[in-house]
Rosetta silent file (secondary structure, phi, psi, omega in degrees, C-alpha in Angstrom):
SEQUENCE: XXXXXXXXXXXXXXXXXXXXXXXXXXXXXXXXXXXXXXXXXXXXXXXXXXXXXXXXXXXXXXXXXXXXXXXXXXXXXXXXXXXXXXXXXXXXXXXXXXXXXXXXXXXXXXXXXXXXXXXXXXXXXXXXXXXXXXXXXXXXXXXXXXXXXXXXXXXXXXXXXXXXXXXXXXXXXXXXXXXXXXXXXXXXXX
SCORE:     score description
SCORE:     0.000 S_00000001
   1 L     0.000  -49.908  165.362   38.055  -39.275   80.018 S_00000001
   2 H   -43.006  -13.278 -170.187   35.880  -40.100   76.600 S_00000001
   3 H   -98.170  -23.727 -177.508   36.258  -36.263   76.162 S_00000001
   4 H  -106.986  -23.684  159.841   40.105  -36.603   75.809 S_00000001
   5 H   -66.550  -60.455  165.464   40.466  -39.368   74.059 S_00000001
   6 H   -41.249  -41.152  172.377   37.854  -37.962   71.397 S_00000001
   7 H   -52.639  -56.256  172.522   40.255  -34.771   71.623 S_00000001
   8 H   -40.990  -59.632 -169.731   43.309  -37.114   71.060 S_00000001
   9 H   -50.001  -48.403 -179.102   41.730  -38.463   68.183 S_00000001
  10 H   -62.175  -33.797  168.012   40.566  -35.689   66.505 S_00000001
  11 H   -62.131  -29.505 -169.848   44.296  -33.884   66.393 S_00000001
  12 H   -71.045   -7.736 -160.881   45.459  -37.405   65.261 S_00000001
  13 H  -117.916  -41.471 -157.669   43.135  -36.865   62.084 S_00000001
  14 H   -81.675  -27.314  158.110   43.970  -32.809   62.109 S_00000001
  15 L   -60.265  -40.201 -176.648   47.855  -33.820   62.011 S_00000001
  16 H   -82.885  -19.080 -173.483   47.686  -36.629   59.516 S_00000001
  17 H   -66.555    4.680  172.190   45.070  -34.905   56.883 S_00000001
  18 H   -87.589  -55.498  145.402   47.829  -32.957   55.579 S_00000001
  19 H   -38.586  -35.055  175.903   49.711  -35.541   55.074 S_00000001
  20 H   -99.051  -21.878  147.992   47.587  -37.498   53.544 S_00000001
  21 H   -43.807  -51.755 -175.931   46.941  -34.075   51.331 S_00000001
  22 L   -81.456  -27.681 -172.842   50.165  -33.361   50.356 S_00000001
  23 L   -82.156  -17.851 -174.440   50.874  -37.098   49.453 S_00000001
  24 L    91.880   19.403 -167.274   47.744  -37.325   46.987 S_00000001
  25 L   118.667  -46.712 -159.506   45.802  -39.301   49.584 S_00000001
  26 L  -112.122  124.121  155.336   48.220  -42.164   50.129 S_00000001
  27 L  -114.591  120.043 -137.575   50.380  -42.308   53.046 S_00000001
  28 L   -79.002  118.186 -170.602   54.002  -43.435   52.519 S_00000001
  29 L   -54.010  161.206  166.353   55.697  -45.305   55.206 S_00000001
  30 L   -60.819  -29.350 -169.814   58.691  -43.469   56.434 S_00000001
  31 L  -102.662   26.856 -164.112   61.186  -45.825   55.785 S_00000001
  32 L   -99.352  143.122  172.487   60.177  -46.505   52.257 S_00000001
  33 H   -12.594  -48.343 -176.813   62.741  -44.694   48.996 S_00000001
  34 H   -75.701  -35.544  171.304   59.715  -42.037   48.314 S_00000001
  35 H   -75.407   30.539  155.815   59.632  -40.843   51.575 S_00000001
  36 H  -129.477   -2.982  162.507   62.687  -38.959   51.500 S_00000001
  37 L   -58.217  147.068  174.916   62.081  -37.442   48.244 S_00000001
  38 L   -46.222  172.426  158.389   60.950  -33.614   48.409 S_00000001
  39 L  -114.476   10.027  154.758   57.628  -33.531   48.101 S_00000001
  40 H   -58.564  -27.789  164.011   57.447  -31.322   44.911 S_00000001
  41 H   -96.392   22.967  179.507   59.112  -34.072   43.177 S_00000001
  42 H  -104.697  -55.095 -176.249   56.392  -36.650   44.050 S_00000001
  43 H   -85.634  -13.194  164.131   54.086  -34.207   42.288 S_00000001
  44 H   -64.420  -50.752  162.379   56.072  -33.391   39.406 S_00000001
  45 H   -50.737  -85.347 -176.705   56.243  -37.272   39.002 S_00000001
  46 H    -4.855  -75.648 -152.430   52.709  -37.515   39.301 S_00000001
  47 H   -48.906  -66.601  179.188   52.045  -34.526   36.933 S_00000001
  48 H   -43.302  -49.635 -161.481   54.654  -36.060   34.291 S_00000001
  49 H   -65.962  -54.917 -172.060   53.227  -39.678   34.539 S_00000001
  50 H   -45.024  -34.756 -155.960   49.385  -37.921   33.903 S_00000001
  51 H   -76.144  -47.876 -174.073   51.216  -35.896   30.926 S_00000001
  52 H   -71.956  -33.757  162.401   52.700  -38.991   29.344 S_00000001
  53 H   -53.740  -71.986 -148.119   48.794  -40.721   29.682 S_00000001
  54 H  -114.023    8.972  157.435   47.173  -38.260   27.997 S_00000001
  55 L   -61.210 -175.795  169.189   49.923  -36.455   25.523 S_00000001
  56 L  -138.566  167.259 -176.988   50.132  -36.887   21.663 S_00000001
  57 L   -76.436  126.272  175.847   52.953  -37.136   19.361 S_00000001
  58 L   -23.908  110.030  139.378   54.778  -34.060   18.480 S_00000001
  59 L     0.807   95.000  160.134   53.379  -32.559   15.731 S_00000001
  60 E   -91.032  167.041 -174.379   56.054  -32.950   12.226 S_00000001
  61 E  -111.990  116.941  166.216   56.286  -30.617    9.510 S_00000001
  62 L   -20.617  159.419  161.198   55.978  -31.653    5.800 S_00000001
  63 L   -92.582  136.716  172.613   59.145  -30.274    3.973 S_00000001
  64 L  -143.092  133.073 -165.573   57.779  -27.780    1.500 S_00000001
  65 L   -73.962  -10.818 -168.351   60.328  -26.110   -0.800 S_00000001
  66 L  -112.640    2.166  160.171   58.320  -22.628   -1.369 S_00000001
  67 E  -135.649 -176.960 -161.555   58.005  -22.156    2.856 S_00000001
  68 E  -141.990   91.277  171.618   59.950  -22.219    5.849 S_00000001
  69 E  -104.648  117.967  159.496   57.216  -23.887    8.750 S_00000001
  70 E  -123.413  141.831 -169.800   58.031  -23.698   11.961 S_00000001
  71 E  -102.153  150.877  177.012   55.721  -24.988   15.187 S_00000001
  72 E  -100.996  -65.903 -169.909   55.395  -22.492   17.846 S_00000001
  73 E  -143.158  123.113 -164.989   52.723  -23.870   19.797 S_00000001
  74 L  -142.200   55.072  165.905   51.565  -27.840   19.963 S_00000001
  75 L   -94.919  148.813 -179.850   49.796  -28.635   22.857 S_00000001
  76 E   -93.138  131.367  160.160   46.200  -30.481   23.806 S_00000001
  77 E  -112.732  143.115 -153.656   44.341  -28.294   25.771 S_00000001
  78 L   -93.128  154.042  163.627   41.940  -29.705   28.773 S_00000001
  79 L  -153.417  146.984  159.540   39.115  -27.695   30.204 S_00000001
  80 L   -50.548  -18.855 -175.443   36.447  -29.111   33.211 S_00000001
  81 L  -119.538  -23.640 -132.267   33.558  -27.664   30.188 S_00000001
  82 L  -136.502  136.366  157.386   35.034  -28.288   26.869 S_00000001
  83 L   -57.078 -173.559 -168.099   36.358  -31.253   25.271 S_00000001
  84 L  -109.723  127.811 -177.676   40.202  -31.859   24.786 S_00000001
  85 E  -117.417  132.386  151.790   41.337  -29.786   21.673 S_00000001
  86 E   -29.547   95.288  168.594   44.354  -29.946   19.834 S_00000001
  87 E  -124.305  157.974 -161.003   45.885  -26.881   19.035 S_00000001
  88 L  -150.904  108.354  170.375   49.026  -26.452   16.794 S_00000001
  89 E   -95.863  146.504  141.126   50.792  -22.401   16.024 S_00000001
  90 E   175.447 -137.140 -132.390   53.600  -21.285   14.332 S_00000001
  91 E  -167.196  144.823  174.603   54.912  -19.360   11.170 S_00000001
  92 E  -130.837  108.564  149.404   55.566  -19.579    7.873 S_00000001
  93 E   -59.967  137.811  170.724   58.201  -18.121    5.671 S_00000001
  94 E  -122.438  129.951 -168.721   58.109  -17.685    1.803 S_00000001
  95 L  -120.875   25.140  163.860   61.524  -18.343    1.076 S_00000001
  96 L   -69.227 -172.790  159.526   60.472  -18.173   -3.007 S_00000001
  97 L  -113.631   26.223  173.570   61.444  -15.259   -5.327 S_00000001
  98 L  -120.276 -138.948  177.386   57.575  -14.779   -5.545 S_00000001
  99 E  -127.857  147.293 -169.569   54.663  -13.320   -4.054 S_00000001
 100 E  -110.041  128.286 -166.833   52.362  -16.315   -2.337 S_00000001
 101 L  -101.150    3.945  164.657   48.719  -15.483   -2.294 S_00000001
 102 L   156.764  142.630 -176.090   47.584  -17.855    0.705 S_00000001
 103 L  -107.659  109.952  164.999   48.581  -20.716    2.366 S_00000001
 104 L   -88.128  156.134 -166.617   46.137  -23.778    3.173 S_00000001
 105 E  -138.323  104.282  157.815   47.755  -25.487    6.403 S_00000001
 106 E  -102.571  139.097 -171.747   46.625  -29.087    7.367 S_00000001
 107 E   -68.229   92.913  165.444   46.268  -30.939   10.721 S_00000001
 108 E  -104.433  162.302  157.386   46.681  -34.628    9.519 S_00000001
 109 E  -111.864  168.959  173.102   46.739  -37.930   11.842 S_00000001
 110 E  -136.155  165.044  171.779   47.548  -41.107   10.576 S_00000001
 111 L   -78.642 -170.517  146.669   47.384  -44.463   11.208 S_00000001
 112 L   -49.150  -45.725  164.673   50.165  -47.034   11.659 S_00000001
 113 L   -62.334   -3.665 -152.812   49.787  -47.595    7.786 S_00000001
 114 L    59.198   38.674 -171.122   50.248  -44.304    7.401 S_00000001
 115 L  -106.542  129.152  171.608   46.627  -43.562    5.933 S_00000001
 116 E   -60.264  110.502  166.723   44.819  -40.257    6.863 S_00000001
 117 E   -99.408    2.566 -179.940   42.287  -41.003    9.263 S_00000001
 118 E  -170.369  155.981  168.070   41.592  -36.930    9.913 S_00000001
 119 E  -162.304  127.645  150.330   42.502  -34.055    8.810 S_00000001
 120 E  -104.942  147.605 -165.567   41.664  -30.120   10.053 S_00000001
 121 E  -134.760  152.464 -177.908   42.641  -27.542    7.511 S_00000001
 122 L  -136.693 -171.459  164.551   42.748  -23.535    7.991 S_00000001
 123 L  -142.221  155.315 -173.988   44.353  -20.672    6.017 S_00000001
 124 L   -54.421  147.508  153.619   47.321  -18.509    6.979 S_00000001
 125 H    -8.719  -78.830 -172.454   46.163  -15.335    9.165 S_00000001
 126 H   -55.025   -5.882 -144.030   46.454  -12.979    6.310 S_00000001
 127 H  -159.852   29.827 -169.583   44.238  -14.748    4.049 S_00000001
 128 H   -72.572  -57.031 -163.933   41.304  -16.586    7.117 S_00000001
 129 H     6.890  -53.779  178.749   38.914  -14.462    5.442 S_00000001
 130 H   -45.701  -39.406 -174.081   38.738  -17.260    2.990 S_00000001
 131 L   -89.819    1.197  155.513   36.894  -19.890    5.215 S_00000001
 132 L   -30.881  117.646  170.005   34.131  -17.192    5.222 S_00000001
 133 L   -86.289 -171.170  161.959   30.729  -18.084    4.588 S_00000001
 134 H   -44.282  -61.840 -165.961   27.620  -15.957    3.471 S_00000001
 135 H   -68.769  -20.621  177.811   26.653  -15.227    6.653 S_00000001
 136 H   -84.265  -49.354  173.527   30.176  -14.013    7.970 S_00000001
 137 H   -32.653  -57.752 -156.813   30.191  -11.750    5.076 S_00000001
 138 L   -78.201  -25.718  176.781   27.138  -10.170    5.780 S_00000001
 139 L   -48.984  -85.288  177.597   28.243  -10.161    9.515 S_00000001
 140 L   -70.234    7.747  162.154   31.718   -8.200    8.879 S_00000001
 141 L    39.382   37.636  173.142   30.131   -6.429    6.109 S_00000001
 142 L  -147.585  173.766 -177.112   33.324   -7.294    3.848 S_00000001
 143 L   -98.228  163.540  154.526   34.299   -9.811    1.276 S_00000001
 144 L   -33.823  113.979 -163.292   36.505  -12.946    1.317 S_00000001
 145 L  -130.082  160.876  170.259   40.317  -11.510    1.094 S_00000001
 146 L  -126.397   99.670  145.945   43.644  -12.653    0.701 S_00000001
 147 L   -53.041  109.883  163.957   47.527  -10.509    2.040 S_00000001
 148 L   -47.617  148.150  173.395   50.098  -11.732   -0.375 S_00000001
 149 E   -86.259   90.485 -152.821   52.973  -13.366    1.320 S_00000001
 150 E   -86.301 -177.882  152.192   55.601  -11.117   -0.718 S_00000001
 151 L   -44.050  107.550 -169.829   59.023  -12.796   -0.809 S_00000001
 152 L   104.178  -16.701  176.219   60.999  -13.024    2.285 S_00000001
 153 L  -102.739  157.653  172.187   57.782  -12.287    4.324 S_00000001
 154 L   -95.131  137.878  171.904   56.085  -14.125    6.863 S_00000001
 155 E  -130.260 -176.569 -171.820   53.082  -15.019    8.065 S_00000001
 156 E  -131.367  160.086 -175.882   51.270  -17.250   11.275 S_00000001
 157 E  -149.578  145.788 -161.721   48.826  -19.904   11.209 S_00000001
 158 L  -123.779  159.945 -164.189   46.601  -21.414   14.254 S_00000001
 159 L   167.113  137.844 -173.039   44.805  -24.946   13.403 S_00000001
 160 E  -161.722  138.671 -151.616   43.201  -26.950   15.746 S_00000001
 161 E  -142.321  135.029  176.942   41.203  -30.517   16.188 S_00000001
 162 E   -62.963   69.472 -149.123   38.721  -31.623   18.342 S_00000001
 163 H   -34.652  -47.194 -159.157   40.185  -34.671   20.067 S_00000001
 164 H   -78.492  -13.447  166.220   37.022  -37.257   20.622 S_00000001
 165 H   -80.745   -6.502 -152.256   36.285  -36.748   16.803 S_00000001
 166 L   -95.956  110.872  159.491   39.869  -37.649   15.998 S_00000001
 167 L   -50.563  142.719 -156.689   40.066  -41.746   15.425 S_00000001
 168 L   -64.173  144.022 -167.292   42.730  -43.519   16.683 S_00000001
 169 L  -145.595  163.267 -170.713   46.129  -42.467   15.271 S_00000001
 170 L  -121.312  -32.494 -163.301   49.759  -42.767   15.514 S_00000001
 171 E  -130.925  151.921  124.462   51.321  -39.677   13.821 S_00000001
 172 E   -56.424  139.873  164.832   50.681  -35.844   13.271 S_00000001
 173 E  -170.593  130.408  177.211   51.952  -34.112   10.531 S_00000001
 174 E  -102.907  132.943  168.806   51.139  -30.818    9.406 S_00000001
 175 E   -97.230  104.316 -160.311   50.733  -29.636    5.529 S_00000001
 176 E  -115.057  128.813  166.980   51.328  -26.305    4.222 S_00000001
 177 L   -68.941   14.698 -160.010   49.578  -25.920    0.873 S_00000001
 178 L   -54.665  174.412 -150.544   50.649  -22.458   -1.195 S_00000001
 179 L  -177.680   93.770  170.473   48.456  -21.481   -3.927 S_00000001
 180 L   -98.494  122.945  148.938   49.729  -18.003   -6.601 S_00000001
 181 L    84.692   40.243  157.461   47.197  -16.670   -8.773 S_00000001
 182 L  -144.567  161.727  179.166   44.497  -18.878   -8.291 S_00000001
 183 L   -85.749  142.206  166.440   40.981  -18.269   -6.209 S_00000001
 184 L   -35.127  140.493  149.769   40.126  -19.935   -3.177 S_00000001
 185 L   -84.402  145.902 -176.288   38.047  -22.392   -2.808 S_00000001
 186 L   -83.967  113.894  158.814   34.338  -21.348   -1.630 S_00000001
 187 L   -83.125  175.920  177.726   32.370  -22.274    1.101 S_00000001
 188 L    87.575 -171.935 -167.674   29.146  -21.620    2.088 S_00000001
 189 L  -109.334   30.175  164.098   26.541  -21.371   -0.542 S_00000001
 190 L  -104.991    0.000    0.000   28.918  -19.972   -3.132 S_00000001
C-alpha cells in the first residue's frame, strides 16, 4: 500500500512540475484573473516588466545643421560573461554643399542638471582609422585615414559604453561633431 501511495505522490509532483514551470515557479489559483490569461502573455508580462527594470532612456539626437543623424540601433546588451554594454548605430547624412572629412560622434549621459557625467566618443566608419594608435599601425601595416563624406553622401557610426562605468544619469544624447580640412586628433604616442 506505501508503494502506491509513494506512486500517487510522485505523479502528483510529475503533473504539477510543469505547472509550476510554465508559471515561473508560482502556482496561480484557478479562480484568480491571471489564471485565465494565455500563458504567453504571463511571460511577455514578465519579460516587459524585467525590460522596463533594466532599460535606459532612448537615446536623442543633437540637431546638427551640416548632418542628417538618424539611430538605427539603441539597445543595452546583456551577456552571462560580459558586463551590460550600451550600444547605439545609425547613419549620418551630409546634407552641406561640401565635402566633410570625418565625423566625431558622442555617447553623452547626463544628470538631472543636465551636466555630463560620461561621455564615449568614436569616428564615423570611413574615417575609425583615426582612433589608431602606434601599435594598430604597425599591426595593419597602414596609416591613420580619413573617406570624405562628399555632399549628399552618407556614412554609419557604431558607439558604445560600458554600463557599470557609466554614473548615474537621466538622459542620453548623442553628438555628431564634423570637422573639413583639419587633422585629427592623435592618440597614442603621437
Amino acid at each position: 500500500m506505501t508503494k502506491h501511495i509513494a506512486l500517487a505522490a510522485l505523479l502528483a509532483l510529475a503533473v504539477a512540475a510543469p505547472a509550476a514551470a510554465d508559471s515561473g515557479g508560482v502556482i496561480t489559483p484557478q479562480n484568480s484573473p491571471s489564471a485565465t490569461a494565455p500563458l504567453h502573455q504571463k511571460r511577455l508580462s514578465a519579460v516587459e516588466r524585467q525590460r522596463q527594470r533594466l532599460d535606459h532612456p532612448k537615446t536623442t539626437v543633437a540637431p546638427n545643421s551640416d548632418l542628417d543623424v538618424k539611430i538605427t540601433f539603441d539597445q543595452v546588451l546583456r551577456s552571462c560573461c560580459a558586463p551590460a554594454n550600451l550600444v547605439v548605430s545609425g547613419t549620418m547624412k551630409n546634407v552641406t554643399d561640401r565635402p566633410i572629412d570625418y565625423v566625431k560622434v558622442y555617447l553623452t549621459f547626463e544628470d538631472h542638471d543636465g551636466q555630463v557625467v560620461y561621455a564615449e566618443g568614436v569616428y564615423n566608419k570611413k574615417a575609425i582609422s583615426l582612433e589608431d594608435d602606434a601599435m594598430a599601425e604597425k599591426i595593419y601595416n597602414e596609416k591613420p585615414h580619413f573617406v570624405p563624406i562628399p555632399p549628399g553622401g552618407s556614412d554609419e557610426f557604431t558607439v558604445s559604453a560600458l554600463m557599470p562605468w557609466v554614473p548615474p544619469y537621466s538622459k542620453i544624447e548623442l553628438i555628431s561633431v564634423p570637422t573639413q580640412g583639419e587633422s585629427a586628433l592623435r592618440v597614442g604616442s603621437r
